[in-house]
C-alpha positions, 0 to 999 in steps of 0.5 A: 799334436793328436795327445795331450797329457794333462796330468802325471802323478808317478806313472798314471797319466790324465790326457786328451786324444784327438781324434778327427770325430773330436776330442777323447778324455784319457784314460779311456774303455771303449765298449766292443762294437764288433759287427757294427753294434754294441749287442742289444744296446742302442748307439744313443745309449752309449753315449748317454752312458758317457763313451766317446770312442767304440771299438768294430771289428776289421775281420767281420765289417770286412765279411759282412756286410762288406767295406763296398755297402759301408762306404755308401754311407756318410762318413762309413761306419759312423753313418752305417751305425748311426754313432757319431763319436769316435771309432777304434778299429782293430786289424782283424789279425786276432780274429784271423788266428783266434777263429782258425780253430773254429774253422778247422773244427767246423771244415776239416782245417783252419786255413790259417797259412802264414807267408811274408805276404800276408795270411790266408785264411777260412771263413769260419761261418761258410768254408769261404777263402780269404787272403789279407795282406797288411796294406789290404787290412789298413785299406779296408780300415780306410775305406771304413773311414774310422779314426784309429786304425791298426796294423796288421800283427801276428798273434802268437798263441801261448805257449810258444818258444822265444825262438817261436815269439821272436820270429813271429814279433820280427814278421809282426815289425816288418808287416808294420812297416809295410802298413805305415808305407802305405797308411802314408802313401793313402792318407797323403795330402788329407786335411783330417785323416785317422791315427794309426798304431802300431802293436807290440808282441813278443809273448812273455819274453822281456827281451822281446817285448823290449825289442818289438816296442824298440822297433816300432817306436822306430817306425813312428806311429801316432799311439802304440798298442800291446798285443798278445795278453789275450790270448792264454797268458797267464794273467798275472804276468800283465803287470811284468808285461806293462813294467817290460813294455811301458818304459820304451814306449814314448810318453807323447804317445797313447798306449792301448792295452788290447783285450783286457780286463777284468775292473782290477786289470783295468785299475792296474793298467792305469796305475802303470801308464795305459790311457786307453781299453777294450774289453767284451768283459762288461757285455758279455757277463751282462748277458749271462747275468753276472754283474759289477756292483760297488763296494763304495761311493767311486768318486770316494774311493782310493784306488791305489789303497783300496784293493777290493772295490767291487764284487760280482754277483749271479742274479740267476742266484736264487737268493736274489728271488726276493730281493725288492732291494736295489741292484746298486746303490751307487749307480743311476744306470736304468736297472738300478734308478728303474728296478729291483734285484727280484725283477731282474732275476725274473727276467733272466728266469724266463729268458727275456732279453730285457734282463741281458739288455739291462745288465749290460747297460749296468755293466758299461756304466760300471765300467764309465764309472771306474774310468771317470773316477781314475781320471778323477784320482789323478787330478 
């Protein structure tokens, strides 16, 4: 068995996930290592901070700077990027269909032509043509070798029609169907080989939610995500989505919510049963001087009672001047044991790329903090 679940209390759950770079505590945040880096922060520093599993990007490794270099090193993208832990890989379908519009701005068209096949598609960056079936997306996550890779999905944009959602969850199963045939067919016979998930869609219809994770589960994937609550719907319908999804996926199974969230979308995932996240949230608000602070103590703090944990401040806010006082009292990142609210605003004041750096840092840590305190409430 690849996942254990410790402890239940209601819906939430405590787990292990066995990976073949080791043993992950669930529930779990994996920090976005798109390209091979978690922007600005070194490999080593994550792991101080506490993360066992970071999340590269199928689309981008597979551009630049290719699988043929990656797969030089020992070990793939673990060697590439000097981390030794856990990587999640996603499909590159999001990126595929996300970065269309970019394209068809920047080249006159998106590129982005769907068939039973696979996807054609335009390299946002330089015009170039691409196609990827699902089997070519699971191999260049083989030849990546991480440890949970990802079929290939269609991500529907929002809004889109049942009629539109049901078709597009219908190509999203078949595609992973082909992905499992040739996962087994590649992986056949290895003694430590990665998991793979399959990804529910169906947009914000229940019947099709209900019907996309039917049909996976049919398909018997080692976890299953949900896929397509990052992409323009509306972000109070995530807990209907859970509700609708969770109940038809199998208990034995992680599930791993795609793209959120926000601390408190975090906190209600979950309170729902989600054991595993992946968000640019954290880092990306790190860089524009927006950070997580707490309300309290997270080891004291009930999360099913206490609503309002935490509060977000601007330290470009002019208020923070000459502020001498500490970022965070109950956080020992490097900002805050190091540094005061008024050296962090200078940094950001003068364009100096320490300030995004160790607002990011501050931000991760924030987010370590709230999973390890989740897990802790659940014990």
């Amino acid at each position: 068995m690849h996942f254990k679940i410790n402890r239940e209390a209601k819906t939430s759950r405590t787990g292990e996930l066995r990976t073949k770079s080791g043993r992950v505590k669930t529930p779990l945040f994996m920090p976005i290592a798109t390209r091979g880096a978690v922007k600005t922060i070194l490999p080593s520093e994550i792991e101080e901070i506490g993360f066992e599993v970071v999340l590269g990007n199928t689309y981008h490794l597979s551009l630049k700077p290719g699988t043929e270099l990656i797969k030089k090193y020992e070990n793939g993208l673990h060697g590439f990027m000097n981390w030794k832990k856990s990587i999640l890989t996603d499909s590159g379908g999001f990126q595929i269909f996300s970065l269309g519009a970019r394209a068809k701005k920047r080249f006159g068209e998106s590129g982005v032509k769907l068939t039973e096949e696979g996807v054609r598609f335009i390299d946002s960056t330089n015009g170039n043509k691409y196609f990827m079936s699902p089997e070519d997306s699971i191999q260049i996550q083989l030849d990546l070798d991480t440890d949970i890779i990802m079929c290939l999905d269609e991500c529907p944009s929002y809004p889109c029609t049942q009629e539109q959602a049901k078709k597009s969850l219908e190509l999203t199963t078949r595609w992973a169907k082909r992905c499992k045939k040739y996962f087994d067919k590649k992986t056949k016979g290895r003694k430590k080989k990665p998991l793979l998930f399959g990804i529910v869609q169906g947009s914000n219809y229940e019947k099709l939610r209900i019907q996309s994770a039917q049909e996976l589960v049919k398909i018997d994937f080692d976890g299953y995500a949900i896929g397509g609550v990052a992409v323009g719907e509306p972000r109070e319908q995530l807990k209907e989505i859970l509700k609708w999804t969770l109940p038809y996926l199998p208990k034995d199974r992680p599930r791993y919510l795609m793209g959120l969230g926000r601390p408190d979308e975090l906190v209600a995932g979950v309170v729902s049963g989600v054991d595993m996240f992946d968000c640019v949230i954290p880092t990306r608000e790190g860089r524009h001087g927006r950070l997580f602070l707490w309300k309290d103590d997270p080891q004291k703090i009930d999360f099913k009672k206490q609503v309002i944990f935490f509060e977000t401040i601007n330290i470009k806010n002019a208020r923070f001047k000459k502020d001498l006082g500490k970022l965070d009292e109950h956080c020992d990142c490097p900002l805050c044991k190091n540094f005061s609210r008024a050296y962090l605003r200078h940094l950001f004041d003068v364009n100096e790329t320490l300030g995004s750096r160790l607002a990011s840092v501050h931000n991760l840590t924030f987010y370590f903090k709230l999973m390890e305190a989740l897990r802790k409430n659940n014990e």
